[in-house]
C-alpha positions in Angstrom: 14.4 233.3 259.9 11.3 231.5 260.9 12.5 227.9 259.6 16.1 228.8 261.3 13.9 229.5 264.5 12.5 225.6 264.0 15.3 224.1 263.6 16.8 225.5 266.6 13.7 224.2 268.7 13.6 221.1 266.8 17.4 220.4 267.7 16.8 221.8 271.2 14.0 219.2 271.6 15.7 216.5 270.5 18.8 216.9 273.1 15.9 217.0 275.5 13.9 213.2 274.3 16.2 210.9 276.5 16.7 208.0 273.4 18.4 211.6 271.5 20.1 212.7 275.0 23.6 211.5 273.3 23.8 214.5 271.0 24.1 217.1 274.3 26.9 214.8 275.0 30.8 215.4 274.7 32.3 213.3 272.0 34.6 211.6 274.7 31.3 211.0 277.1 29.4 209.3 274.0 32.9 207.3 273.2 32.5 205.9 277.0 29.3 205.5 276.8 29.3 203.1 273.3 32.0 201.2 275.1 30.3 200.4 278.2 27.4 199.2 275.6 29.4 197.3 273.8 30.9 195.4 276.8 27.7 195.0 278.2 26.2 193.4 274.8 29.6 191.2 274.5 28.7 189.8 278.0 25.3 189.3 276.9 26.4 187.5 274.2 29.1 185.3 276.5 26.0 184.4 278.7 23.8 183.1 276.1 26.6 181.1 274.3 27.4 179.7 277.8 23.3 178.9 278.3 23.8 177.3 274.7 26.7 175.2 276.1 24.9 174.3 278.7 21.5 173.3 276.9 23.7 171.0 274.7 25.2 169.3 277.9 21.6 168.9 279.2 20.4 167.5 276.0 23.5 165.0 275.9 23.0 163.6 279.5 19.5 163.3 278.5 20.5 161.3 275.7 22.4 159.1 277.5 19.4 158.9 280.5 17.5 157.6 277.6 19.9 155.1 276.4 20.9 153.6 279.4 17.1 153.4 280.3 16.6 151.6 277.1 19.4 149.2 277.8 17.3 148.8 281.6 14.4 148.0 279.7 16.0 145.4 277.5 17.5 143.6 280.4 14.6 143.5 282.1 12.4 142.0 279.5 15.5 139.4 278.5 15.4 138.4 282.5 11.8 138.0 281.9 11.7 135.8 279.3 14.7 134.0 280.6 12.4 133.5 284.5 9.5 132.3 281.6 12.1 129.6 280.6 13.4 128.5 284.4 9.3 128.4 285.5 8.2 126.5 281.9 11.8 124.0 282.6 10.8 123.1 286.1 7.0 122.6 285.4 8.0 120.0 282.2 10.7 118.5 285.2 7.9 118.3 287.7 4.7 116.5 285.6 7.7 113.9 284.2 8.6 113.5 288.1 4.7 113.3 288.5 4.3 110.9 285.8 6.9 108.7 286.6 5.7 108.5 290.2 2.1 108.0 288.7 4.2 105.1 286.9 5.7 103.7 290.0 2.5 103.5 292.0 1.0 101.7 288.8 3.6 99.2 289.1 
């Protein structure tokens, strides 16, 4: 009688503890309340998968920020060695003028 007595209070007790509150509960009422849940867990589960879609497009148009910034780059240091050329071609242009000039005068 003693151990029936415990097990009454034990199960009483545990209807009580609010994580255990779904054994007071109608079958129909726990049924609802699994469902709503669930649906909340599947939206959970559609938000990250949409963050994940959204992380990949993030990563992609970084990707691409980094290629076309690499492509920047190279056209920059090609216009740079191509202004190295122009300044190197009119300074050769200039000491022949110079020295033909120098030439001139001598003659």
């Amino acid at each position: 009688m003693i151990a029936l007595h415990r097990s009454t209070q034990t199960f009483q007790s545990s209807m009580q503890i609010s994580n255990c509150e779904i054994l007071s509960k109608s079958t129909a009422t726990v049924l609802e309340t699994l469902e709503l849940s669930q649906k909340k867990m599947e939206a959970a589960i559609e938000g990250f998968k949409d963050m994940q879609i959204s992380m990949d497009g993030l990563v992609n148009a970084y990707n691409n920020q980094l290629t076309i910034l690499g492509y920047v780059i190279e056209t920059v240091g090609c216009s740079a060695r191509t202004q190295d050329k122009i300044l190197d071609t009119v300074e050769n242009i200039s000491e022949k003028l110079d020295n033909n000039a120098i030439g001139t005068l001598r003659s």
